[in-house]
C-alpha positions as CSV (number, residue, x, y, z in Angstrom):
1,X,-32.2,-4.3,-28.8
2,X,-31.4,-5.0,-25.3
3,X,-28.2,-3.2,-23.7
4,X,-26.0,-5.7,-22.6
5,X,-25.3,-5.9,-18.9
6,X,-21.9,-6.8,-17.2
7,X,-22.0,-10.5,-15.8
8,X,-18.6,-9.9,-14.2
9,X,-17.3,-7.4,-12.2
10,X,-15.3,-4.4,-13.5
11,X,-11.9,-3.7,-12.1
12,X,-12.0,-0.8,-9.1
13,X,-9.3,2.3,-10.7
14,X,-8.4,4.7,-8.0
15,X,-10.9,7.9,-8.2
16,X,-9.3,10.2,-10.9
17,X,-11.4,13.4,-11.8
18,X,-9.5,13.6,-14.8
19,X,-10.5,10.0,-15.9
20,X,-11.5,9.8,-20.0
21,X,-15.1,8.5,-21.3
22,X,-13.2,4.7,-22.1
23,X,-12.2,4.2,-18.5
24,X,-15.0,5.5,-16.3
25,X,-16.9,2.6,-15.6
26,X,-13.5,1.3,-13.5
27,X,-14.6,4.5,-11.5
28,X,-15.7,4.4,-8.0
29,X,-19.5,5.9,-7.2
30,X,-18.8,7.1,-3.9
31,X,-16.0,9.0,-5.1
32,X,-18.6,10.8,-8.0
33,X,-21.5,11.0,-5.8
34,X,-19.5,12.7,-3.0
35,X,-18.3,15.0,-5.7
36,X,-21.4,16.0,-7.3
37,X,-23.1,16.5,-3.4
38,X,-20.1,18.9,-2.3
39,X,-20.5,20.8,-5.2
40,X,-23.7,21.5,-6.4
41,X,-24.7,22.0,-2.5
42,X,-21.6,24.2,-1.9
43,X,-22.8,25.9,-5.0
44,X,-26.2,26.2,-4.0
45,X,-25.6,27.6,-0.4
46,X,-22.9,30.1,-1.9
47,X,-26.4,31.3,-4.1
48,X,-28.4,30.9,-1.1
49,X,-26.1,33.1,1.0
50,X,-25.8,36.3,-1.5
51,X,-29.6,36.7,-0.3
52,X,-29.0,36.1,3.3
53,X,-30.4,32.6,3.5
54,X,-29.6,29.6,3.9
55,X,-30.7,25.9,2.6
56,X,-31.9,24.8,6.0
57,X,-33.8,27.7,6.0
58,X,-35.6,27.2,3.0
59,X,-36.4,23.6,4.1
60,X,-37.9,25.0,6.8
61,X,-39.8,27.2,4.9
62,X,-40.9,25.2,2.3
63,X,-42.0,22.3,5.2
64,X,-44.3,25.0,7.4
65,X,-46.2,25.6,4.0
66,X,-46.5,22.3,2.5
67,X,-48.6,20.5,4.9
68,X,-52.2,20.0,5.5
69,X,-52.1,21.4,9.0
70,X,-49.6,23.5,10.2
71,X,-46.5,21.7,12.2
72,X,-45.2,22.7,15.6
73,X,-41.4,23.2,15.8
74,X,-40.7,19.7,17.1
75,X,-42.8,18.3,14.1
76,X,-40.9,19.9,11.7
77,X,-37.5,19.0,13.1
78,X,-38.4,15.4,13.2
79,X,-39.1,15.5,9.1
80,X,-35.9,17.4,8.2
81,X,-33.3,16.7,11.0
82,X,-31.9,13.8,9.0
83,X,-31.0,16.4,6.0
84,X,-29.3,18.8,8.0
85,X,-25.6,19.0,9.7
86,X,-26.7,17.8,13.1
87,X,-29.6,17.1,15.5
88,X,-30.5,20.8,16.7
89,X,-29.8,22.8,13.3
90,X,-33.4,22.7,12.7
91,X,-34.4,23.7,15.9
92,X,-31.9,26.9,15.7
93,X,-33.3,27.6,11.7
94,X,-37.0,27.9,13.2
95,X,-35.7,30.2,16.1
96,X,-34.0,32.6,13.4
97,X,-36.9,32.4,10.9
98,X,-39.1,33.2,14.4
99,X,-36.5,36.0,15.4
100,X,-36.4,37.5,11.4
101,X,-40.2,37.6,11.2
102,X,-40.0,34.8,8.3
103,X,-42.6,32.4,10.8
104,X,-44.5,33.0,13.7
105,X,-46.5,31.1,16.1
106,X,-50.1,30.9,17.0
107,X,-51.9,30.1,20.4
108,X,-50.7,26.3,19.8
109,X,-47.4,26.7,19.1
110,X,-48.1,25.7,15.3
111,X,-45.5,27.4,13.1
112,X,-47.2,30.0,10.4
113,X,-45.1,31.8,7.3
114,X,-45.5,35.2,7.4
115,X,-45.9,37.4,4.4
116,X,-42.5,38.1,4.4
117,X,-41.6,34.4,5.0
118,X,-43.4,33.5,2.1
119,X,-41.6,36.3,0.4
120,X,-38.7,34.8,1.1
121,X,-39.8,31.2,0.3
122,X,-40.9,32.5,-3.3
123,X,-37.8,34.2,-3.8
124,X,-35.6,31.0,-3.1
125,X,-38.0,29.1,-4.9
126,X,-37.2,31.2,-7.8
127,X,-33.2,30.9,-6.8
128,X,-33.2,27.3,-6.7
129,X,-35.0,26.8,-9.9
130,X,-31.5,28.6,-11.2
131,X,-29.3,26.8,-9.7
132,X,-31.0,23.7,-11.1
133,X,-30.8,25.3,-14.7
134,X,-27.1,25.7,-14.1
135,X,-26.2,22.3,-12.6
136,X,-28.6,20.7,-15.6
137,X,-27.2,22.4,-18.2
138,X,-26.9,20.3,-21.1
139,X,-28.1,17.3,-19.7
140,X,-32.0,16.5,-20.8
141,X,-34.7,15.1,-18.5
142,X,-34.1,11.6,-20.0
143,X,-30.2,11.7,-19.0
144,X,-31.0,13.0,-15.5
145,X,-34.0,10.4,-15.1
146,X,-31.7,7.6,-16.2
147,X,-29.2,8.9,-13.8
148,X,-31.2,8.8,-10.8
149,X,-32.5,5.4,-11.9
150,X,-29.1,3.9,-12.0
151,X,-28.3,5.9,-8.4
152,X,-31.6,4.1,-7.1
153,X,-30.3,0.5,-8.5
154,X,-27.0,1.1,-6.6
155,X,-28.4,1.8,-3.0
156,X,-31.0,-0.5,-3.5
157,X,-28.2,-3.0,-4.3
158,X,-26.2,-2.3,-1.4
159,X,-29.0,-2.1,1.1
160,X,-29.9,-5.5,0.0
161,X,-26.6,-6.9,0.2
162,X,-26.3,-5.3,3.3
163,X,-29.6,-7.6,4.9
164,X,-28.1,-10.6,3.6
């Protein structure tokens, strides 16, 4: 049986985080996805920061070991400055990974992990795949797919509108 889709639009209700199951769809998305952002990143970088590290750092990390060839500095801020809080944050995350021994740099200026950079990136690795046990928690990989799916439709929907 096909689900049945909405042909007109549902009435916008003013964000209420104490809204029950019959009235969400009247919800607004920006509202929810704002929400779930603030909190499951405050959450993470609250983890993050119990080990001295932070989120940008283990971007930065994970980005010096994931390519084929290893990046210089202005390579990696060019792939991750549009996740962080502003255009020289990744810049400053490889100094202090430089200054904490967590990267250095060879004859080209090409960033390397060290051994205790990758230490560090195994060890938030390991944190982040708890976090992500917490904020799933009771949610299956079929919920959380379909969720993304429907998050996909949305910005698809807008960017298109937004063209036309």
């Amino acid at each position: 049986m096909e689900p049945a889709t909405r042909t007109t639009p549902t009435d916008q209700a003013p964000a209420d985080p104490a809204a029950t199951d019959d009235v969400l769809a009247t919800q607004p998305v920006g509202y929810w996805c704002g929400l779930a952002q603030e909190s499951v990143t405050r959450h993470l970088r609250d983890a993050m920061a119990r080990i001295d590290a932070t989120q940008p750092q283990y971007w930065v990390l994970n980005r010096v070991n994931g390519g084929p060839a290893a990046p210089d500095r202005e390579e990696v801020a060019a792939q991750l400055t549009h996740l962080a809080d502003g255009p020289h944050e990744i810049a400053r995350v490889v100094d202090q990974l430089l200054h904490r021994g967590w990267l250095r740099t060879d004859g080209r200026q090409r960033l390397h992990l060290t051994e205790a950079g990758e230490g560090a990136r195994l060890r938030l690795r390991q944190l982040v795949t708890e976090v992500r046990a917490v904020v799933h928690e009771g949610i299956s990989d079929e919920e959380y797919v379909a969720a993304l799916k429907v998050l996909r439709t949305m910005v698809a929907n807008v960017e298109r509108a937004g063209t036309a």
